[in-house]
C-alpha positions as CSV (number, residue, x, y, z in Angstrom):
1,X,144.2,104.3,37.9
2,X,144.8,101.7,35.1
3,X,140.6,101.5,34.5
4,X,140.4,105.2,34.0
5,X,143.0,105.3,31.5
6,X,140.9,102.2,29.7
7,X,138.2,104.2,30.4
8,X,139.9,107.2,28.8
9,X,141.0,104.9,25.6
10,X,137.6,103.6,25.0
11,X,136.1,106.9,25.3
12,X,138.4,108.2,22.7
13,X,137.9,105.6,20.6
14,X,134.7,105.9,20.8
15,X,135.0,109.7,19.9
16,X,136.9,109.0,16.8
17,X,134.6,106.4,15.3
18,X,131.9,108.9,15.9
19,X,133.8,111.9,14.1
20,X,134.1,109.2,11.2
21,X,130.6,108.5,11.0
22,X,129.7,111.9,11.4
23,X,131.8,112.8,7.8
24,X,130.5,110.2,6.1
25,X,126.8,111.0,7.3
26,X,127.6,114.6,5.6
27,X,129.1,113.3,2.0
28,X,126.6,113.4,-0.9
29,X,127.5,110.1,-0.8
30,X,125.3,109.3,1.9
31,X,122.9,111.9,1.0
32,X,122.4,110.1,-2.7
33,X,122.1,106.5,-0.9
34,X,119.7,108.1,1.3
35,X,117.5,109.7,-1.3
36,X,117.6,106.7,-3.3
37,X,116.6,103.7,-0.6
38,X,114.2,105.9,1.4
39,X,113.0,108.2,-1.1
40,X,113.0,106.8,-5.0
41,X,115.1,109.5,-6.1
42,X,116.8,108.9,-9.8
43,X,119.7,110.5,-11.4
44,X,118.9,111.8,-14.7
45,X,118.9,109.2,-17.7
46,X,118.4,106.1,-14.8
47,X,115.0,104.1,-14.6
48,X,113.8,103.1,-11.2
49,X,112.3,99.3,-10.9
50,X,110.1,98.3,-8.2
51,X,110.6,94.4,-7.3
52,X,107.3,93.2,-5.4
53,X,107.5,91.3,-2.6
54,X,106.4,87.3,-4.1
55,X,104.0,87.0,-1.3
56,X,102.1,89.9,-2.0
57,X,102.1,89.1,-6.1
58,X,100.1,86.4,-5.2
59,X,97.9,87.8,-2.8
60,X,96.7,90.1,-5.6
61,X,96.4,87.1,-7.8
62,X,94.1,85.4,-5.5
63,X,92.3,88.5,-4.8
64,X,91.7,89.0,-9.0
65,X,90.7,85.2,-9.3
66,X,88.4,85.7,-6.7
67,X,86.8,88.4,-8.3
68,X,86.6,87.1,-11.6
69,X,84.8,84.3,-10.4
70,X,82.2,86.5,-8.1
71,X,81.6,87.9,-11.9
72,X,81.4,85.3,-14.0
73,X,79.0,83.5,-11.1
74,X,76.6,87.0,-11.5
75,X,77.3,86.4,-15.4
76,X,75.8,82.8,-15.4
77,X,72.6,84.2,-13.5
78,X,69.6,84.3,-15.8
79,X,67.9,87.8,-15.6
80,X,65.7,87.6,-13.2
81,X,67.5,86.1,-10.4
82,X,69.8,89.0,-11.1
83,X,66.9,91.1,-10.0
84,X,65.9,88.8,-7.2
85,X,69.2,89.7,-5.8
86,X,68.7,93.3,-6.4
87,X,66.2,93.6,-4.4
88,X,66.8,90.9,-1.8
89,X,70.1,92.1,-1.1
């Protein structure tokens, strides 16, 4: 008898932090949280910043370096071993 009735006062416990979550889940509160984290909504007059993850800041900055080499490597290439590699390529 005794575990039913914890049973019972769990249950209702339960119950009640549910109802709780439920009314905050329908406050504009949580809607304007929502919209904002998942979303990127703004309120009038506010600016939205984007922080980049550091790891993929320098990803790109490897990536431009790279690049900038590959075209300063064709840059240094006299004329016609640009054309070799035209056609070779």
């Amino acid at each position: 008898m005794n575990k039913l009735e914890d049973q019972i006062a769990n249950l209702e416990g339960e119950n009640r932090d549910l109802t709780e979550f439920l009314s905050y889940l329908q406050t504009n509160d949580f809607v304007a949280r929502e919209g904002r984290t998942k979303l990127g909504l703004k309120n009038a007059g506010e600016n939205l910043v984007i922080i980049k993850d550091e790891e993929v800041t320098k990803m790109e900055e490897i990536k431009k370096q790279q690049e900038e080499q590959q075209q300063l490597a064709i840059d240094n290439k006299s004329n016609w071993q640009k054309w070799l590699d035209y056609f070779l390529k």
